[in-house]
VMD Tcl script that builds the backbone (N, CA, C; Angstrom):
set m [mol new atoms 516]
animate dup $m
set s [atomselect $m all]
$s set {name element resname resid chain x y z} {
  {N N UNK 1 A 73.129 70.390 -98.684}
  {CA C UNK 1 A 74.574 70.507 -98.632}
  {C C UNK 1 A 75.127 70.408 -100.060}
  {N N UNK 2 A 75.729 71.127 -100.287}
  {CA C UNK 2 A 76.312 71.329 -101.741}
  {C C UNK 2 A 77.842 70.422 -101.710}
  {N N UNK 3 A 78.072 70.009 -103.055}
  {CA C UNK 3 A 79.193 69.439 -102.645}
  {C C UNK 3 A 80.403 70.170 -103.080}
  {N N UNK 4 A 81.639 69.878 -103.516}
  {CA C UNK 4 A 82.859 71.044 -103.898}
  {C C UNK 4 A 82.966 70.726 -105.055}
  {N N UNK 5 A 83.274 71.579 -105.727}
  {CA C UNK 5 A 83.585 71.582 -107.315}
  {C C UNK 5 A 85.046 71.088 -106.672}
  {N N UNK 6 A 86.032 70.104 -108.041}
  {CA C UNK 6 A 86.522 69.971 -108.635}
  {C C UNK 6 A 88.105 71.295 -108.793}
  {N N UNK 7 A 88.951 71.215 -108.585}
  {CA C UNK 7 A 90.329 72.421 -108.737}
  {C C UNK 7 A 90.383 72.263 -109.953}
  {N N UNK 8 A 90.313 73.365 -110.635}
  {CA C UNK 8 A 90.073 73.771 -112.279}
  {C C UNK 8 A 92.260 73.598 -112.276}
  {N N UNK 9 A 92.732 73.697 -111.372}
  {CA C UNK 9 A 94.029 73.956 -111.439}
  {C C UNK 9 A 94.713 72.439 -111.746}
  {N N UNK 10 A 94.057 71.447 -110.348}
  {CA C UNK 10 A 94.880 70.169 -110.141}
  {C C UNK 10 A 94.351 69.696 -111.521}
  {N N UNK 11 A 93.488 69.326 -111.888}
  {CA C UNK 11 A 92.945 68.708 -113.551}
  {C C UNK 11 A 93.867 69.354 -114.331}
  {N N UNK 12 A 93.540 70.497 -114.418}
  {CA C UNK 12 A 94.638 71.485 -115.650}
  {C C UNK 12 A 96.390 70.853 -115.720}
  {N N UNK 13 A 96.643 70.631 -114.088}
  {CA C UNK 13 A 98.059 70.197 -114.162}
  {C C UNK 13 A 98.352 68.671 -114.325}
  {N N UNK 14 A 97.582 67.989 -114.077}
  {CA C UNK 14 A 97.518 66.593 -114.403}
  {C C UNK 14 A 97.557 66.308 -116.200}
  {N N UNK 15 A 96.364 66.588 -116.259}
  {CA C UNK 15 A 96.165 66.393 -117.895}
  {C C UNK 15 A 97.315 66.920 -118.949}
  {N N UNK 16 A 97.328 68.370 -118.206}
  {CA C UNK 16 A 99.077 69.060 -118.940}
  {C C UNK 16 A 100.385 67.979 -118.891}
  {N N UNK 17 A 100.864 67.426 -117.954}
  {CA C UNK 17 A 101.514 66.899 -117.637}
  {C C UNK 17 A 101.440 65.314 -118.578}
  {N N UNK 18 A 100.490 64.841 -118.572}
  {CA C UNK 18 A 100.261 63.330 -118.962}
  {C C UNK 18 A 100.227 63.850 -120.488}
  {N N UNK 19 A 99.645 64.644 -121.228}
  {CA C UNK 19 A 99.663 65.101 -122.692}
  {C C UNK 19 A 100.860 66.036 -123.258}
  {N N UNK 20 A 101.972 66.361 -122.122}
  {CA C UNK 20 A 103.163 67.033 -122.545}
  {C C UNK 20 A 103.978 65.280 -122.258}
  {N N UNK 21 A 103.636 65.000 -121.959}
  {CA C UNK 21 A 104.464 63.627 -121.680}
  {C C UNK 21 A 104.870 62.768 -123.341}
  {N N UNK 22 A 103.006 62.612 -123.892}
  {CA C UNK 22 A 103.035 62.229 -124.929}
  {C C UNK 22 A 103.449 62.890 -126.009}
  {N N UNK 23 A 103.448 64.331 -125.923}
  {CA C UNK 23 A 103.812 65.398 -127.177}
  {C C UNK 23 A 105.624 65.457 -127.128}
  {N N UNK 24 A 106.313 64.656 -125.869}
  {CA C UNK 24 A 107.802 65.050 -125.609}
  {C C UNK 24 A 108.289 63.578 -126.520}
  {N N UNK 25 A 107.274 62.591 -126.218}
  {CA C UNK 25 A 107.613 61.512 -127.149}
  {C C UNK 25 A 107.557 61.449 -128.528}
  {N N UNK 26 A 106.518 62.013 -128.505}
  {CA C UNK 26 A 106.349 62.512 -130.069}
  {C C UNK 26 A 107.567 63.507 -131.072}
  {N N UNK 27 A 108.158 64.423 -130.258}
  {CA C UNK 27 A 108.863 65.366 -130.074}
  {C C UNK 27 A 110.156 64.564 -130.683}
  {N N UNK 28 A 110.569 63.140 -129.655}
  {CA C UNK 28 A 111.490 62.430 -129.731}
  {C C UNK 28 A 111.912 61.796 -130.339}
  {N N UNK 29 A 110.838 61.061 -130.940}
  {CA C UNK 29 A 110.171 60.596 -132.650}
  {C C UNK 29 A 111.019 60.518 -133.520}
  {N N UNK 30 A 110.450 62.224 -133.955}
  {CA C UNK 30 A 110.361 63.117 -134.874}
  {C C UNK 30 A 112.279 64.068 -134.583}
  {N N UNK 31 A 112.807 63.904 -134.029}
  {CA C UNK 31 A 114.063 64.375 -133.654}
  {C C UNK 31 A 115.217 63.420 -133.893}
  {N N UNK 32 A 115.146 61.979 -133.357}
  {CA C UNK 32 A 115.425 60.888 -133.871}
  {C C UNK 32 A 115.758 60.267 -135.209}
  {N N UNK 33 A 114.798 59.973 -135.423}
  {CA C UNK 33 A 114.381 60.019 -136.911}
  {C C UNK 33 A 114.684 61.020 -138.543}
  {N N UNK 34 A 115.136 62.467 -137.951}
  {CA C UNK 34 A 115.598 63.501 -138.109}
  {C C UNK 34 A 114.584 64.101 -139.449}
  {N N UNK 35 A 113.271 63.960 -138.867}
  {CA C UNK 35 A 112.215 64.571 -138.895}
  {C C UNK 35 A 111.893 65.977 -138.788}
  {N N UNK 36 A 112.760 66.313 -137.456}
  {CA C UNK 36 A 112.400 67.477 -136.646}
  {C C UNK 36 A 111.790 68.680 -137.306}
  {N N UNK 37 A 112.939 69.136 -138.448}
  {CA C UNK 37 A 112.353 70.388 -139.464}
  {C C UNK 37 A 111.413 69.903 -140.259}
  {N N UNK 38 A 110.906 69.119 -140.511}
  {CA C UNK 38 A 109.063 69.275 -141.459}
  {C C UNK 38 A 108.098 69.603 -140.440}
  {N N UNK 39 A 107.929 70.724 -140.828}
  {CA C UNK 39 A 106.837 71.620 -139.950}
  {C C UNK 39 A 105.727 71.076 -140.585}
  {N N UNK 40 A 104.987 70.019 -141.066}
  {CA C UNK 40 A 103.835 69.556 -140.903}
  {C C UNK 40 A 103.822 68.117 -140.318}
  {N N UNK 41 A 104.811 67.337 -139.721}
  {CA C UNK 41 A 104.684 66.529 -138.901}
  {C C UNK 41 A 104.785 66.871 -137.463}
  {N N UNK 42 A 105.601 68.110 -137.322}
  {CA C UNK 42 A 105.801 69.105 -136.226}
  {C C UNK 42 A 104.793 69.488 -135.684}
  {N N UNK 43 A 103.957 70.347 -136.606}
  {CA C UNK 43 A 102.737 70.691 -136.281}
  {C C UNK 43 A 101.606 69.844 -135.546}
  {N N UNK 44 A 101.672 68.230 -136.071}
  {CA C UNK 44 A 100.418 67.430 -135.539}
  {C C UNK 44 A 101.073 67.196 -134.223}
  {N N UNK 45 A 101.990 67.830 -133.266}
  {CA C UNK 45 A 101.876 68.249 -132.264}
  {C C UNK 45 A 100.865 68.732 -131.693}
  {N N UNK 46 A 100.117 69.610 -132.548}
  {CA C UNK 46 A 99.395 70.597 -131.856}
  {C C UNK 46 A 97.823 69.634 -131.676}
  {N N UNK 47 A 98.006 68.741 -132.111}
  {CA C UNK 47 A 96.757 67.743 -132.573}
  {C C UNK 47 A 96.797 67.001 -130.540}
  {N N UNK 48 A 97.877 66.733 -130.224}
  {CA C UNK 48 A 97.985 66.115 -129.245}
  {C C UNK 48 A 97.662 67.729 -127.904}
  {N N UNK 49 A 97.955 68.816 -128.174}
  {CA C UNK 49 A 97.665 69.469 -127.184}
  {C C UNK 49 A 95.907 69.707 -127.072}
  {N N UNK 50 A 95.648 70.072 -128.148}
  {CA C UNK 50 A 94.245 69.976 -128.604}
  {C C UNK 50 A 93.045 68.194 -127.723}
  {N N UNK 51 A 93.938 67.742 -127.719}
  {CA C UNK 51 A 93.011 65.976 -127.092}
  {C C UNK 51 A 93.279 66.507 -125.839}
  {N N UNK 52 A 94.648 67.089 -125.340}
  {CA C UNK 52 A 94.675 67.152 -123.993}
  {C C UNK 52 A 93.986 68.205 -123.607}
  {N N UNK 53 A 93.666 69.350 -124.059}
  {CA C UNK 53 A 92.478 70.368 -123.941}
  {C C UNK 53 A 91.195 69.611 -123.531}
  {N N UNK 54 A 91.048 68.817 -124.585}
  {CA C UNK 54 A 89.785 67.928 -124.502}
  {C C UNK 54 A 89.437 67.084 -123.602}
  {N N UNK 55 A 90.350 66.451 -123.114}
  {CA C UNK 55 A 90.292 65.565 -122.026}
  {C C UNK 55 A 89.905 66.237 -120.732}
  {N N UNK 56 A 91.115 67.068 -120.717}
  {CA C UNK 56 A 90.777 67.708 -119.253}
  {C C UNK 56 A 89.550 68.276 -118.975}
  {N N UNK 57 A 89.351 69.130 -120.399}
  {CA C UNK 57 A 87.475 69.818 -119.852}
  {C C UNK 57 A 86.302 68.609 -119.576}
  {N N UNK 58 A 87.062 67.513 -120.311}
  {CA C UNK 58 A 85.770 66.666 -120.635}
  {C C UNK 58 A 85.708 65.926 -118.978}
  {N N UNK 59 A 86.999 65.757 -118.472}
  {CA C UNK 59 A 87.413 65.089 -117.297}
  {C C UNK 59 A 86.818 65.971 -116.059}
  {N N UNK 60 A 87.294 67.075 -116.444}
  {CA C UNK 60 A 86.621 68.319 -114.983}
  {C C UNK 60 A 84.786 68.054 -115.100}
  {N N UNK 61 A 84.298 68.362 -116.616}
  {CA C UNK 61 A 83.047 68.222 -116.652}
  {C C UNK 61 A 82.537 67.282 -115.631}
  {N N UNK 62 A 83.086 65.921 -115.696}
  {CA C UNK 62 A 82.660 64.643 -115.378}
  {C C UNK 62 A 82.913 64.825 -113.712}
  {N N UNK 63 A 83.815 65.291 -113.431}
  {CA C UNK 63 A 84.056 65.494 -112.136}
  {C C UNK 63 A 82.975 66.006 -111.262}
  {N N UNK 64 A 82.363 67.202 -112.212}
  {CA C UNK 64 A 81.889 68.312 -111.527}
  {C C UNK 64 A 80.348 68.488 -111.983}
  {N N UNK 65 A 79.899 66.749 -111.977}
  {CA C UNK 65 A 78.514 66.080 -112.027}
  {C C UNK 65 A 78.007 67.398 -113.301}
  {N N UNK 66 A 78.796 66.926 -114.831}
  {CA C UNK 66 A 78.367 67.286 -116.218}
  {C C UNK 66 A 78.699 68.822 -116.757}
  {N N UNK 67 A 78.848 69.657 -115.359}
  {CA C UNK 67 A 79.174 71.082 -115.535}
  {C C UNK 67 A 80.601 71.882 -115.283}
  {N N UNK 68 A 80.497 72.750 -116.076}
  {CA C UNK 68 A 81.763 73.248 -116.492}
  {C C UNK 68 A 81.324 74.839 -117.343}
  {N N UNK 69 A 81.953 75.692 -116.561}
  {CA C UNK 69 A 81.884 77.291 -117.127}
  {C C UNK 69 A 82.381 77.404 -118.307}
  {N N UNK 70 A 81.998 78.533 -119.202}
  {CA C UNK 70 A 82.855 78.592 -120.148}
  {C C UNK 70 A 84.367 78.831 -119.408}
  {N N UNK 71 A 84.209 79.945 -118.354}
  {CA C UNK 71 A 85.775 80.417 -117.533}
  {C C UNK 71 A 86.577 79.235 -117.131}
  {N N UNK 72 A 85.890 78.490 -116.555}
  {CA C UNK 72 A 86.876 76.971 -116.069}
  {C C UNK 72 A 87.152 76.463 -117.133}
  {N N UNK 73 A 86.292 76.530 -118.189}
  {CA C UNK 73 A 87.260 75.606 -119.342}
  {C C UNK 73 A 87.849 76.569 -120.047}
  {N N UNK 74 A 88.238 77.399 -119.930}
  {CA C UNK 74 A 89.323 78.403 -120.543}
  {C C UNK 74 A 90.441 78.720 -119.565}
  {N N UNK 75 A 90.468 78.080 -118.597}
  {CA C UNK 75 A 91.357 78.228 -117.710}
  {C C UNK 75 A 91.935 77.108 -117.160}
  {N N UNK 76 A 91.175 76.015 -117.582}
  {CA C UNK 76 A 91.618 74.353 -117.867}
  {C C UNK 76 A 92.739 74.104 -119.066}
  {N N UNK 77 A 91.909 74.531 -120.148}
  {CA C UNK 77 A 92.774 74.766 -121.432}
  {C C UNK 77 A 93.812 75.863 -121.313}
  {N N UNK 78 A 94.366 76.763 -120.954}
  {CA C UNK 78 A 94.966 77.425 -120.803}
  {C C UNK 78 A 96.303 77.250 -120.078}
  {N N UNK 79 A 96.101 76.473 -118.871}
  {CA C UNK 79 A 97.002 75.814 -118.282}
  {C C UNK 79 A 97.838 74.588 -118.834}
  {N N UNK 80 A 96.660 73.626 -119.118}
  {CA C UNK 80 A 96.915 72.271 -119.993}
  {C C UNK 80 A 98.346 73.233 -121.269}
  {N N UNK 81 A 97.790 74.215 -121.629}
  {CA C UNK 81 A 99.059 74.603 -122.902}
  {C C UNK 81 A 99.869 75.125 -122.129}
  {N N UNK 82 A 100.224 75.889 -121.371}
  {CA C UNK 82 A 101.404 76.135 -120.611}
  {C C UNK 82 A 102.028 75.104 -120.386}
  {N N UNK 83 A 101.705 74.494 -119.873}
  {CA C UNK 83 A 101.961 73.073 -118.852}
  {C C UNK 83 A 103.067 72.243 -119.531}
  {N N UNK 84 A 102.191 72.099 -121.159}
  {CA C UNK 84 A 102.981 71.156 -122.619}
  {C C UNK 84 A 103.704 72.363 -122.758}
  {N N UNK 85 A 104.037 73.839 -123.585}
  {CA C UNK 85 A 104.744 74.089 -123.358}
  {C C UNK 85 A 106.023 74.199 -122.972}
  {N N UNK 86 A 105.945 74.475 -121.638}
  {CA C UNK 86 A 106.907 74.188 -120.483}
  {C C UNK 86 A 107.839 73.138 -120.736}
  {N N UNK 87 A 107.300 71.720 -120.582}
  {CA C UNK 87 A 107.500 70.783 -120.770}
  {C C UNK 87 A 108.169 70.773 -122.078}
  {N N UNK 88 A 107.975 70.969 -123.220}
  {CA C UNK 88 A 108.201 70.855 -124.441}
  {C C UNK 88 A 109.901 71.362 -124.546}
  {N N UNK 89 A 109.180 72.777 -124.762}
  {CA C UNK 89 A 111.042 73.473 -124.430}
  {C C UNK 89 A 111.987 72.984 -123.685}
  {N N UNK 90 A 111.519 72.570 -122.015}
  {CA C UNK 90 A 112.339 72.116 -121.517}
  {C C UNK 90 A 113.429 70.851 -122.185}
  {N N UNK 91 A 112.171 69.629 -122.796}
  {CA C UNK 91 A 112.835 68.460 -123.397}
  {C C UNK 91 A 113.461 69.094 -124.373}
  {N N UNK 92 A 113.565 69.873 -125.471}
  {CA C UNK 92 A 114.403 70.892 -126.440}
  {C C UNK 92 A 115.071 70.843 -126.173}
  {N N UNK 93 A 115.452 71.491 -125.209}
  {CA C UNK 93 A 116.481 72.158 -124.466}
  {C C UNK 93 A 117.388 70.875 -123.770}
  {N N UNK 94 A 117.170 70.004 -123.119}
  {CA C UNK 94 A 117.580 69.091 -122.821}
  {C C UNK 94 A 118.287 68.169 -123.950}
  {N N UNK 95 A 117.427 67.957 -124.686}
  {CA C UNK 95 A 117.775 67.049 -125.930}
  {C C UNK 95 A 119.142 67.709 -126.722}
  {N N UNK 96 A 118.619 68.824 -127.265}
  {CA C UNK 96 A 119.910 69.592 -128.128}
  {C C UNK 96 A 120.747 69.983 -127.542}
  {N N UNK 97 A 120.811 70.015 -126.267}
  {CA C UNK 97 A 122.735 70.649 -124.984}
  {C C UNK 97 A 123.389 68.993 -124.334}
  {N N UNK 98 A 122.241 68.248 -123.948}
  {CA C UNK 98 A 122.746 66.437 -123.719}
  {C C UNK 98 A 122.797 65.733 -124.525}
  {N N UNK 99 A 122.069 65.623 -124.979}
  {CA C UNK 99 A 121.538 64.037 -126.016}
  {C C UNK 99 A 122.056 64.476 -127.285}
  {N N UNK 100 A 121.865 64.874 -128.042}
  {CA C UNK 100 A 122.316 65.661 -129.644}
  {C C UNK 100 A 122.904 66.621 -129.744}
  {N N UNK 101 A 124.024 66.558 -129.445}
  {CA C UNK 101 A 124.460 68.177 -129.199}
  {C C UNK 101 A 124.631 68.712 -130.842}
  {N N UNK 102 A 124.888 67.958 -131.561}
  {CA C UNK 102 A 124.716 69.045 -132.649}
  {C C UNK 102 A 123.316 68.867 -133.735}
  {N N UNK 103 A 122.676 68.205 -132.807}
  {CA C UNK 103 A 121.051 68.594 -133.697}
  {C C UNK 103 A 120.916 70.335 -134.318}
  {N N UNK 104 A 121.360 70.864 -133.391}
  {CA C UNK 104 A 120.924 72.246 -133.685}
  {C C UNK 104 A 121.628 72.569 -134.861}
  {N N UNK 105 A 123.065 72.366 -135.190}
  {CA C UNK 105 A 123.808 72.714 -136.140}
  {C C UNK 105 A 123.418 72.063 -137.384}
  {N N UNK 106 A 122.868 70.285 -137.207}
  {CA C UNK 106 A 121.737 70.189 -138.540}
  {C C UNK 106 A 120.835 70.952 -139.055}
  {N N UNK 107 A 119.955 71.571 -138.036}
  {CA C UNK 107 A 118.928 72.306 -138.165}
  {C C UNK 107 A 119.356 73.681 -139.106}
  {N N UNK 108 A 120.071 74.547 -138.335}
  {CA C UNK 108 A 120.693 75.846 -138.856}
  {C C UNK 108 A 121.148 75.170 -140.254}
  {N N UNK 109 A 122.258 74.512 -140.739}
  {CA C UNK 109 A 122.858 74.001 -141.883}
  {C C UNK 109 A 121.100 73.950 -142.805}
  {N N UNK 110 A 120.223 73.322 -142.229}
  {CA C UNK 110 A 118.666 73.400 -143.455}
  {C C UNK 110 A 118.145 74.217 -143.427}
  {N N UNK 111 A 118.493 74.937 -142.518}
  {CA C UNK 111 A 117.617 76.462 -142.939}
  {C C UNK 111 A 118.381 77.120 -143.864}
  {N N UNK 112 A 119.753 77.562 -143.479}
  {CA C UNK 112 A 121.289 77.996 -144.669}
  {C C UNK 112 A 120.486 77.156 -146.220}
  {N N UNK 113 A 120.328 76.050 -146.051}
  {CA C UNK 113 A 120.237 75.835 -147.937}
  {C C UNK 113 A 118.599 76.116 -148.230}
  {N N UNK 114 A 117.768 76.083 -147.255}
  {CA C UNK 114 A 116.210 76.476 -147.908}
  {C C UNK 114 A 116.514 78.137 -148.135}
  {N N UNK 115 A 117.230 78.597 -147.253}
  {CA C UNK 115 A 117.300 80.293 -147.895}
  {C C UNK 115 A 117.778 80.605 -149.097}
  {N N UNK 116 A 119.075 79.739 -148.936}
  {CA C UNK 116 A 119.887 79.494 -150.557}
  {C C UNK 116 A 118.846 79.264 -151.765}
  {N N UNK 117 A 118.225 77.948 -151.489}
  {CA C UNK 117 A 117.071 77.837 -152.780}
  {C C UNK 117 A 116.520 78.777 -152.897}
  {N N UNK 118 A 115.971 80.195 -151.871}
  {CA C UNK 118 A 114.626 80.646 -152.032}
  {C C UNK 118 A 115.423 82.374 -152.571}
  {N N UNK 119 A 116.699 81.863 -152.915}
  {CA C UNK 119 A 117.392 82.916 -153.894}
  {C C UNK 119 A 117.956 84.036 -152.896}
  {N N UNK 120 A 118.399 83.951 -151.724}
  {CA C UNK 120 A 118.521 85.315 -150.202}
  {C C UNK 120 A 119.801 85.219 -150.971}
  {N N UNK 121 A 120.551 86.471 -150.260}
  {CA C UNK 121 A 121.815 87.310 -150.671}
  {C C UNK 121 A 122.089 86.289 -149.343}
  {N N UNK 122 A 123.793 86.389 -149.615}
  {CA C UNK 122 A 124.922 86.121 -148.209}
  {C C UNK 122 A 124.154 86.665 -146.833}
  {N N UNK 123 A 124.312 88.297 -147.072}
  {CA C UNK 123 A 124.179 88.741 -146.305}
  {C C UNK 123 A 122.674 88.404 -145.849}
  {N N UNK 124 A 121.742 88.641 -146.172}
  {CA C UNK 124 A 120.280 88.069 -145.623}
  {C C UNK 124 A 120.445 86.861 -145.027}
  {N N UNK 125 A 121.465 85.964 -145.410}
  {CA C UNK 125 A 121.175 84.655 -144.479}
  {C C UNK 125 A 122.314 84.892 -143.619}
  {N N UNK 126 A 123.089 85.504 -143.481}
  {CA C UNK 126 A 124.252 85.536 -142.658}
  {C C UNK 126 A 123.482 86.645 -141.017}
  {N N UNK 127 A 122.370 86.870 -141.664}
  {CA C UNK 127 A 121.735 87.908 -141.109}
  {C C UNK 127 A 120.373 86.671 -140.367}
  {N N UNK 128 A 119.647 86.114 -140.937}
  {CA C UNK 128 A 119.048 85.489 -140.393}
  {C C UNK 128 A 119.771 84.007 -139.638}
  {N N UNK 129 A 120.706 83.581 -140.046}
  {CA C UNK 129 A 121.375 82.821 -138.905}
  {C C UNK 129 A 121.551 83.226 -138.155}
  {N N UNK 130 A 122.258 84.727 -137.838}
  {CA C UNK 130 A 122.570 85.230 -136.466}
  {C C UNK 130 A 121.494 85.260 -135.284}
  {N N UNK 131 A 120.273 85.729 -135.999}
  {CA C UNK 131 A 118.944 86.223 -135.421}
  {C C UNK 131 A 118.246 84.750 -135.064}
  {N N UNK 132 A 118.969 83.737 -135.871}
  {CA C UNK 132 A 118.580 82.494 -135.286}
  {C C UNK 132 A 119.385 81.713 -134.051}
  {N N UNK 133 A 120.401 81.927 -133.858}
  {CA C UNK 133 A 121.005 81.737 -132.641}
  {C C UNK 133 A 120.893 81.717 -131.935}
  {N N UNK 134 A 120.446 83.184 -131.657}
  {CA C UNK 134 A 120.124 84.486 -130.455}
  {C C UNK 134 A 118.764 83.189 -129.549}
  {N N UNK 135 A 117.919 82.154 -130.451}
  {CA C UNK 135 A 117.004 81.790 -129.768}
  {C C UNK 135 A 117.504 80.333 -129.435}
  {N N UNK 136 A 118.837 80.414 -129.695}
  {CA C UNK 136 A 119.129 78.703 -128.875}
  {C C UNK 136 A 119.709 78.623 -127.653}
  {N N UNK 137 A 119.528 79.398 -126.954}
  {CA C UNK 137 A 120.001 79.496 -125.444}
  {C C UNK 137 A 118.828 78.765 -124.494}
  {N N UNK 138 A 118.617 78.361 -123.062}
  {CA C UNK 138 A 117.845 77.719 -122.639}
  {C C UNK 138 A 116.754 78.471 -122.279}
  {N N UNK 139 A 116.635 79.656 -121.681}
  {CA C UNK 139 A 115.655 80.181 -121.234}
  {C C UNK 139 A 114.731 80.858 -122.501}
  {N N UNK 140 A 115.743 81.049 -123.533}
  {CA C UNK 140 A 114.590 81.513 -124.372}
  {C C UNK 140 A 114.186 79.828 -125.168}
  {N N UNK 141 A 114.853 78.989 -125.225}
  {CA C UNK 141 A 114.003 77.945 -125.797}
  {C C UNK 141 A 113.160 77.419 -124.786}
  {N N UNK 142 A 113.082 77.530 -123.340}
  {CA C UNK 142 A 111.670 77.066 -122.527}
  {C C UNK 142 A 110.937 78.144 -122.741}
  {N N UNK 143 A 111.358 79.383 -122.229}
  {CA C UNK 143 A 109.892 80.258 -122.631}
  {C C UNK 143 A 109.857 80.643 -123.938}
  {N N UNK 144 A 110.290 80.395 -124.471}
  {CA C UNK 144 A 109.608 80.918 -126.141}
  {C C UNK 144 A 108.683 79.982 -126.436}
  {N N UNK 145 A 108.815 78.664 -126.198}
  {CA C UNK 145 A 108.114 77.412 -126.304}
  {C C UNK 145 A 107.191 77.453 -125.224}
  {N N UNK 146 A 107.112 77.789 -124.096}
  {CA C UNK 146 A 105.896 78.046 -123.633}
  {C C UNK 146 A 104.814 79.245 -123.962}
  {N N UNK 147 A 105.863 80.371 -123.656}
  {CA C UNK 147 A 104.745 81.365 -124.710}
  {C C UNK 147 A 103.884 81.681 -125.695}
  {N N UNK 148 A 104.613 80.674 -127.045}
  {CA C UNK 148 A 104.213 80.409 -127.715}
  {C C UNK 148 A 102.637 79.476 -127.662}
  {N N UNK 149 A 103.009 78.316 -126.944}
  {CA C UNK 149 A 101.932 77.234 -126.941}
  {C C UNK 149 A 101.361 77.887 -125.975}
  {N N UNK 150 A 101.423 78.535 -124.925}
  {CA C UNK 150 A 100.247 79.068 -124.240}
  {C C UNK 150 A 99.468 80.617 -124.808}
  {N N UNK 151 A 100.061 80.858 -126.021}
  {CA C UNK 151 A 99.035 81.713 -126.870}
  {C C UNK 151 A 97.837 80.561 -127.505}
  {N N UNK 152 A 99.274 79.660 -128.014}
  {CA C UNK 152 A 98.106 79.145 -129.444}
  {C C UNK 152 A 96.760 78.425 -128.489}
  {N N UNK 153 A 97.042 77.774 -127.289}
  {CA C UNK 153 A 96.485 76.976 -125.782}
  {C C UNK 153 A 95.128 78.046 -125.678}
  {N N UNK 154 A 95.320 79.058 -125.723}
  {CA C UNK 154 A 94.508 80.038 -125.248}
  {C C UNK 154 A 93.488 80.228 -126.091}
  {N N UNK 155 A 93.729 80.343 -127.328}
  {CA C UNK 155 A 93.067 80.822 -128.490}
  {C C UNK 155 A 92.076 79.204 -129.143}
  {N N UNK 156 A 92.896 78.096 -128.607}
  {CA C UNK 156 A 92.128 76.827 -128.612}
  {C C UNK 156 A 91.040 76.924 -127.330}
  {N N UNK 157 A 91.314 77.150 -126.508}
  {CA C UNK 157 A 90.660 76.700 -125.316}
  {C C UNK 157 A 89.066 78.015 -125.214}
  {N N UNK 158 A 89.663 79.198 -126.276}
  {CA C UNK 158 A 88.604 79.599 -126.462}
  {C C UNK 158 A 87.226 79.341 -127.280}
  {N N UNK 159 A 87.732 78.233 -128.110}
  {CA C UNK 159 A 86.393 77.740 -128.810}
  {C C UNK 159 A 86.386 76.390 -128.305}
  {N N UNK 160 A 87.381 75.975 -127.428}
  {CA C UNK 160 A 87.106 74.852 -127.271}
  {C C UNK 160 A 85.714 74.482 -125.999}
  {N N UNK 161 A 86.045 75.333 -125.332}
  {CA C UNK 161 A 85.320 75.601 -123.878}
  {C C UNK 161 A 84.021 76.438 -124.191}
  {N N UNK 162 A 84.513 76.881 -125.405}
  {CA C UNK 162 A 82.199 77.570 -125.783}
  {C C UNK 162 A 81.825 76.432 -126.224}
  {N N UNK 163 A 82.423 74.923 -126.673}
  {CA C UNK 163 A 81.790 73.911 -127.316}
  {C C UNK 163 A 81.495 73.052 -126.396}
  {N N UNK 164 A 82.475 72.887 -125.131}
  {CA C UNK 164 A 82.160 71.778 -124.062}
  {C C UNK 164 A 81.548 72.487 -123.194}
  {N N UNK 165 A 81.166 73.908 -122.716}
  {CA C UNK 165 A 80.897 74.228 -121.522}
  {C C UNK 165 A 78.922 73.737 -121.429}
  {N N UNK 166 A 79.169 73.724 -120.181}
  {CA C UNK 166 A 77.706 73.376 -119.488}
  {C C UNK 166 A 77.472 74.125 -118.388}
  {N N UNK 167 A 77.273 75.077 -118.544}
  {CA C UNK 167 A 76.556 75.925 -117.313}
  {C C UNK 167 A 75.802 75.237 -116.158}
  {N N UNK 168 A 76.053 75.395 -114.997}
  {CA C UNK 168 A 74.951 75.260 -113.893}
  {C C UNK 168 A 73.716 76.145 -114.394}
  {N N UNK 169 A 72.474 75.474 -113.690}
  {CA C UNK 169 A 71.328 76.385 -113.969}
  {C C UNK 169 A 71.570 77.248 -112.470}
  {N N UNK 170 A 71.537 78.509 -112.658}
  {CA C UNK 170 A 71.092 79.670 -111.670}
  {C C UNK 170 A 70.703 79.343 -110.661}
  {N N UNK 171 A 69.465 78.855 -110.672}
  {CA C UNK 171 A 68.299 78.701 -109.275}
  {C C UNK 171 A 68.507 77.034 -108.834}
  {N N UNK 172 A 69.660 76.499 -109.334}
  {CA C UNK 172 A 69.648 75.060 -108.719}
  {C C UNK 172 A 69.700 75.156 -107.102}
}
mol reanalyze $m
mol bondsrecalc $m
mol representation Tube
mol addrep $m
């Protein structure tokens, strides 16, 4: 009698969930603090989706007595980044229309003087503010933020899952 693998889905949504939890705190931090624009503290975000990649394959592995496809763990990881994502934008989105309503107008105001330093005409920044706007509405800040992290999710989960996977043997 064989026993059941493990839902490559329920793991995927658990682990997503508990590691978008920690990346929304992190998020909160760093927003707070008025952090938000240094895109290299921003970035070690991606450090926390990356553990939660890890966890979950390592967690399904364990589940699923040591084995794990390369496909299940690319489809573990894959979800796990949607999942944060999702989550991510959503708190964005939440944070900058409730909680801070004019975070965003800090934000725009530092981008206006890094263009200024980096020598742009009026018009080039009068031109890239506009084009920056256009992405502060809610649906494009949840899915842009998921889209996004479920590319970069994908492209992790592809080396991540040739490094953790463990094949069943064939003739077991």
């Amino acid at each position: 009698m064989t026993e059941k693998e493990p839902s490559v889905v329920s793991v995927a949504f658990k682990y997503g969930f508990i590691f978008a939890l920690v990346g929304v705190i992190y998020s909160l931090i760093l927003m707070v603090s008025d952090l938000g624009d240094n895109r290299w503290l921003s970035s070690l975000a991606y450090l926390i989706l990356i553990a939660g990649i890890v966890v979950a394959m390592k967690s399904y592995r364990e589940d699923n007595h040591g084995y794990m496809s390369y496909g299940q763990g690319l489809g573990i990881g894959t979800i796990v980044a949607a999942v944060f994502g999702f989550l991510s934008g959503l708190f964005t989105w939440l944070y900058t229309e409730f909680v801070d309503t004019e975070y965003m107008a800090r934000m725009m105001e530092k981008q206006r003087v890094q263009m200024l330093e980096q020598g742009l005409s009026d018009e080039q920044i009068d031109a890239g503010m506009a084009m920056a706007e256009n992405f502060q509405g809610p649906l494009t800040m949840i899915l842009g933020a998921t889209f996004v992290t479920l590319i970069i999710g994908f492209i992790l989960s592809l080396v991540i899952s040739g490094i953790m996977k463990n094949s069943r043997p064939e003739f077991e």
